[in-house]
C-alpha positions as CSV (number, residue, x, y, z in Angstrom):
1,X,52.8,162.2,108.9
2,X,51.0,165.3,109.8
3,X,47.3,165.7,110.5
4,X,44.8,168.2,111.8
5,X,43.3,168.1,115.4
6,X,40.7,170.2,117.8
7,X,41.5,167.8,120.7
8,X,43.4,170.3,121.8
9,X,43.8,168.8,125.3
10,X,45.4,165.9,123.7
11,X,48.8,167.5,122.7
12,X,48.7,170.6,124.8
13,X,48.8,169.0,128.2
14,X,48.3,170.5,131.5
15,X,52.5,170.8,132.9
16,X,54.6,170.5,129.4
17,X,56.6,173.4,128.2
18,X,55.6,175.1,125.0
19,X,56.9,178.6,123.2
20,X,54.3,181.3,122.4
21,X,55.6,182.9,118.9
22,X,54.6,186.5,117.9
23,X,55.9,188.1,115.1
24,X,57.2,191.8,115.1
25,X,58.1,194.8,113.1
26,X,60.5,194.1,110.7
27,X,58.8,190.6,110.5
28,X,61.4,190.1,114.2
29,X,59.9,186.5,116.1
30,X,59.3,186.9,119.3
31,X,59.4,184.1,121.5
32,X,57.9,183.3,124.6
33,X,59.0,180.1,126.8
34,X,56.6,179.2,129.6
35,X,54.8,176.1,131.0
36,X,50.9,174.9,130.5
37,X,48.7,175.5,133.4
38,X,45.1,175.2,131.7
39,X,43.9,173.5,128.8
40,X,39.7,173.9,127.5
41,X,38.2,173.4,124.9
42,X,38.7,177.1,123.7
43,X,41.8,178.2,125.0
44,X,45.1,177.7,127.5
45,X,46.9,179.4,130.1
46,X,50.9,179.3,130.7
47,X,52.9,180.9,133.5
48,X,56.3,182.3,132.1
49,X,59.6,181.3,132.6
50,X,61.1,185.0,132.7
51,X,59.4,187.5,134.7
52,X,58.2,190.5,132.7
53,X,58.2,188.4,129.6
54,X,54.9,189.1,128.7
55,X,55.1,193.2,129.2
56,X,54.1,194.4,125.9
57,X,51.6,191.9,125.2
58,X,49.0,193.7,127.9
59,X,45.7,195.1,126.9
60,X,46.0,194.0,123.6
61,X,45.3,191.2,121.9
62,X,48.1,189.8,119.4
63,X,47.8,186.9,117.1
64,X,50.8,184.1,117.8
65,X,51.9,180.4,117.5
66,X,51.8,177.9,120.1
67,X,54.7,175.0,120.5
68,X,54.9,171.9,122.6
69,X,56.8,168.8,121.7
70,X,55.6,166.3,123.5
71,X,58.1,162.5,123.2
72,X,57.6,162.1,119.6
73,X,54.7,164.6,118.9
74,X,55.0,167.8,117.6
75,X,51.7,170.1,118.1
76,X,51.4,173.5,116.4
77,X,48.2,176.0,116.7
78,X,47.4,179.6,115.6
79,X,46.3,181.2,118.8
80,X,45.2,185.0,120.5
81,X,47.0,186.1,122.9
82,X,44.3,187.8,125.2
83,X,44.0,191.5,126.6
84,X,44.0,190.0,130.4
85,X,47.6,188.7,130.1
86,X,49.9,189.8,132.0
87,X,54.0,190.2,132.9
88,X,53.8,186.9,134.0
89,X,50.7,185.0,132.8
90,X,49.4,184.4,128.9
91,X,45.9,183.4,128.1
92,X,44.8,182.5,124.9
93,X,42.7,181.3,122.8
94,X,42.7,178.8,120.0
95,X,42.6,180.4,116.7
96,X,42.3,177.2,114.6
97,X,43.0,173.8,113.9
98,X,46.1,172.1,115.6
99,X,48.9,170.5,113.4
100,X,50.4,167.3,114.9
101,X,53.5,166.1,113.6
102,X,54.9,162.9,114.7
103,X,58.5,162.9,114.6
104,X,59.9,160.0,113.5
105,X,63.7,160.7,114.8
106,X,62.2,161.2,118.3
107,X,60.3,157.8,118.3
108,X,61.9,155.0,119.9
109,X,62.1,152.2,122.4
110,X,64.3,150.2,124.2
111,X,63.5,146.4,122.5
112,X,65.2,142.9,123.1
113,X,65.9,141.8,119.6
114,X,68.6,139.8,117.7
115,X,71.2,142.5,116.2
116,X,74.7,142.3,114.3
117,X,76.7,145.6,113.5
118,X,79.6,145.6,111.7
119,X,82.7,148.7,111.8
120,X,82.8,149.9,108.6
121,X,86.6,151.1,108.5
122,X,88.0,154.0,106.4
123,X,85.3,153.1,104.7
124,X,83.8,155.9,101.9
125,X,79.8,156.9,101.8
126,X,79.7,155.9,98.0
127,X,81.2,152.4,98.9
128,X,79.1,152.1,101.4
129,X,76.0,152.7,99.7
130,X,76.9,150.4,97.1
131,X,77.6,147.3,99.4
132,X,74.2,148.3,101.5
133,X,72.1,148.0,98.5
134,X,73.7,144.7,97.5
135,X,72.8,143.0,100.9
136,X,69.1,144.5,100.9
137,X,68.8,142.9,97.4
138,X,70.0,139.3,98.4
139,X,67.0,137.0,99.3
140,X,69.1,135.1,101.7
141,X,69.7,137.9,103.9
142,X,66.2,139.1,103.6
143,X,64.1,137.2,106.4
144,X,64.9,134.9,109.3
145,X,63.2,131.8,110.9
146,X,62.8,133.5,114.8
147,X,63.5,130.6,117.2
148,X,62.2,131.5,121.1
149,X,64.8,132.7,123.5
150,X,63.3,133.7,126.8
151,X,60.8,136.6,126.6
152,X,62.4,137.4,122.8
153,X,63.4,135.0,120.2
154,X,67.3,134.4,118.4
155,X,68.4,133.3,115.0
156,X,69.6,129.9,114.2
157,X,72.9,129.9,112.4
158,X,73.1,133.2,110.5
159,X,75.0,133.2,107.7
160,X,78.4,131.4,109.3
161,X,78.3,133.8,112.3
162,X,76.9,131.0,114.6
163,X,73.3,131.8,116.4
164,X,72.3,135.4,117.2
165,X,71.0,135.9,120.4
166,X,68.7,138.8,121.4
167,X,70.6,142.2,122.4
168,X,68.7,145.3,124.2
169,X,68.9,147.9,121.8
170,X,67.0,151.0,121.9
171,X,65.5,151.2,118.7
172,X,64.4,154.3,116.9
173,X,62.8,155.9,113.7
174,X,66.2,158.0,113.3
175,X,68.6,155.9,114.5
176,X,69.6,153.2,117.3
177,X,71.7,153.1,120.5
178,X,73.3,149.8,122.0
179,X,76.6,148.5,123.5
180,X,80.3,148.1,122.3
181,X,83.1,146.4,124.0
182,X,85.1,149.8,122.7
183,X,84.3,152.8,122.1
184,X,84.0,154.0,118.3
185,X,85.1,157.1,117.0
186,X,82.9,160.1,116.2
187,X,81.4,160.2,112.7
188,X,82.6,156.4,112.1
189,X,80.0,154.4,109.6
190,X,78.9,151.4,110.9
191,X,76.5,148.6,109.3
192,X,73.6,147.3,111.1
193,X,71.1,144.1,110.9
194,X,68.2,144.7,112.6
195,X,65.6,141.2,113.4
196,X,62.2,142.1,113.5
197,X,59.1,140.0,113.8
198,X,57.0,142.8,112.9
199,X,54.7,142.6,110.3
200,X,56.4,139.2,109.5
201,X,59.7,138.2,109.9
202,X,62.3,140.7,108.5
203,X,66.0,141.5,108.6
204,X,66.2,145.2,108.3
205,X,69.4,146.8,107.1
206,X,70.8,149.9,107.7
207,X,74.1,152.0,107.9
208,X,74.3,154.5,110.8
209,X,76.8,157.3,111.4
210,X,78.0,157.4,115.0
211,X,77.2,160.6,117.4
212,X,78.1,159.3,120.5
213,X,80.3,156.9,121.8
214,X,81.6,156.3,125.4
215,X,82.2,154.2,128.4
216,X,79.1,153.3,130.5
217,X,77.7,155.4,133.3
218,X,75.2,154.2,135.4
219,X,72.7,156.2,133.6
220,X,68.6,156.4,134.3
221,X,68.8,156.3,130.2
222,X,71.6,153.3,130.0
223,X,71.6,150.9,132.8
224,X,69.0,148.8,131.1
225,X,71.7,148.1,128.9
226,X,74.5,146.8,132.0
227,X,73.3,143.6,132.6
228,X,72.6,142.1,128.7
229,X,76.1,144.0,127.7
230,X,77.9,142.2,130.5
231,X,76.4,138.8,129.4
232,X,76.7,139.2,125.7
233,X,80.0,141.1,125.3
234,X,82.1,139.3,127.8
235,X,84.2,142.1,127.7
236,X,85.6,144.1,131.0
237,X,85.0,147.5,129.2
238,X,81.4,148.4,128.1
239,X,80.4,151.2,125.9
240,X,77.6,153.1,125.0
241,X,77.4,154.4,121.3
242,X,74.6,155.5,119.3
243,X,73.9,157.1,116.0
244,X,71.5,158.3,113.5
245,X,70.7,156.2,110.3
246,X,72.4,157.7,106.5
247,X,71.3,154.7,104.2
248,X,68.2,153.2,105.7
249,X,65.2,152.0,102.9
250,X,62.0,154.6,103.3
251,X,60.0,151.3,103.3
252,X,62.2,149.7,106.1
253,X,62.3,153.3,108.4
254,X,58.0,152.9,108.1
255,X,58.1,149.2,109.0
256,X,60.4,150.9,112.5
257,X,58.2,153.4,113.2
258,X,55.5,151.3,113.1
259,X,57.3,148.8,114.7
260,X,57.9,151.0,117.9
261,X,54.6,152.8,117.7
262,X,52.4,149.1,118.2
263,X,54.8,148.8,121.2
264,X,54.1,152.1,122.4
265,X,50.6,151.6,121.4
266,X,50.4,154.4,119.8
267,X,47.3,155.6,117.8
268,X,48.4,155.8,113.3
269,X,49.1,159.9,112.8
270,X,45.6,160.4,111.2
271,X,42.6,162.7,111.8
């Protein structure tokens, strides 16, 4: 999902960090970490982190990279690192086309959406992938009739496990993170049934390892979270625990990312 860009004010923008590359002898990179101050049409300016950084780049011009990440968006450019920077101050100028990346791990949401997971005990990849590809293959657990809940919508009945109301989940291209009434152990596997509307209505399935699991803090990044946990888990203990996804279809992880980009309204990663 790459494509090539001259809006260079787009991506580079004015207060974001970003990393100046240069290469050196013995083919040694070099890297510069400072913060965006200007962006033109032509060129930037960045004020370094680390006083004296830029020492041996003065009166000279030198031919670098230039790195920002900004939320899901990766932007790359050839660049000239110009004779009037100094110890603490680079200018360049753009040597080229930007590259824009978008990065599908780092796109993501917090969504209110009907959502099982399921523990997968001492259970082994191989197995795993087995049953996974069984469920995705069966039509009944394929789509869902969405029934209007609120501001989001729940599932009637599903499959014996009664009706599935919405959950906040925060939903993303690599992976997800959402509550527990315990927490799960590092590394666990753990089967997920994701209920989307978007294009149509869909049941996405996935299996996710787990990176973090732990009792709540009131978090800028979790609280959202308190208040649905408390309702829907009933439980005294409430945990966060998140993951990244190891058996997800390539089809289904497109249908997320496109998912969460129409919320974010996001333009398509095209020229």
């Amino acid at each position: 999902m790459d494509f090539e860009t001259t809006e260079y004010g787009k991506y580079f923008r004015i207060g974001e960090m970003a990393v100046v590359s240069t290469k050196l002898e013995g083919g040694i990179i070099n890297e510069l970490h400072g913060a965006i101050v200007q962006v033109t049409d032509v060129g930037a300016e960045m004020i370094l982190l680390s006083n004296g950084a830029g020492n041996d780049l003065k009166g000279k011009e030198t031919s670098a990279s230039l790195l920002a990440i900004t939320g899901h968006l990766r932007c790359d450019c050839p660049v000239i690192i110009g004779k009037n920077s100094d110890r603490n101050n680079l200018c360049l100028r753009f040597d080229g086309k930007a590259t824009v990346t978008m990065l599908r791990k780092f796109l993501r949401c917090d969504v209110l959406i009907p959502f099982l997971y399921n523990e997968e005990k001492n259970a082994d990849i191989k197995d795993l992938e087995k049953k996974w590809r069984a469920t995705r293959s069966d039509a009944k657990l394929a789509s869902f009739i969405p029934k209007e809940y609120g501001e989001s919508y729940y599932v009637e009945n599903w499959q014996d496990k009664g009706d599935i109301l919405p959950s906040k989940v925060n939903l993303g291209g690599g992976g997800v993170r959402f509550t527990t009434a315990e927490e799960i152990k590092r590394g666990s596997f753990i089967s997920l049934q994701m209920f989307l509307q978007y294009p149509k209505p869909a049941v996405l399935h996935a299996v996710m390892e787990v990176t973090r699991s732990e009792m709540f803090h009131l978090t800028q990044e979790d609280k959202a979270f308190y208040m649905y946990a408390k309702i829907r888990l009933k439980s005294q203990l409430i945990c966060i625990t998140a993951g990244k996804y190891v058996l997800i279809d390539e089809e289904d992880q497109a249908a997320l990312v496109e998912y969460i980009r129409k919320r974010h309204e996001i333009p398509s990663a095209q020229p």
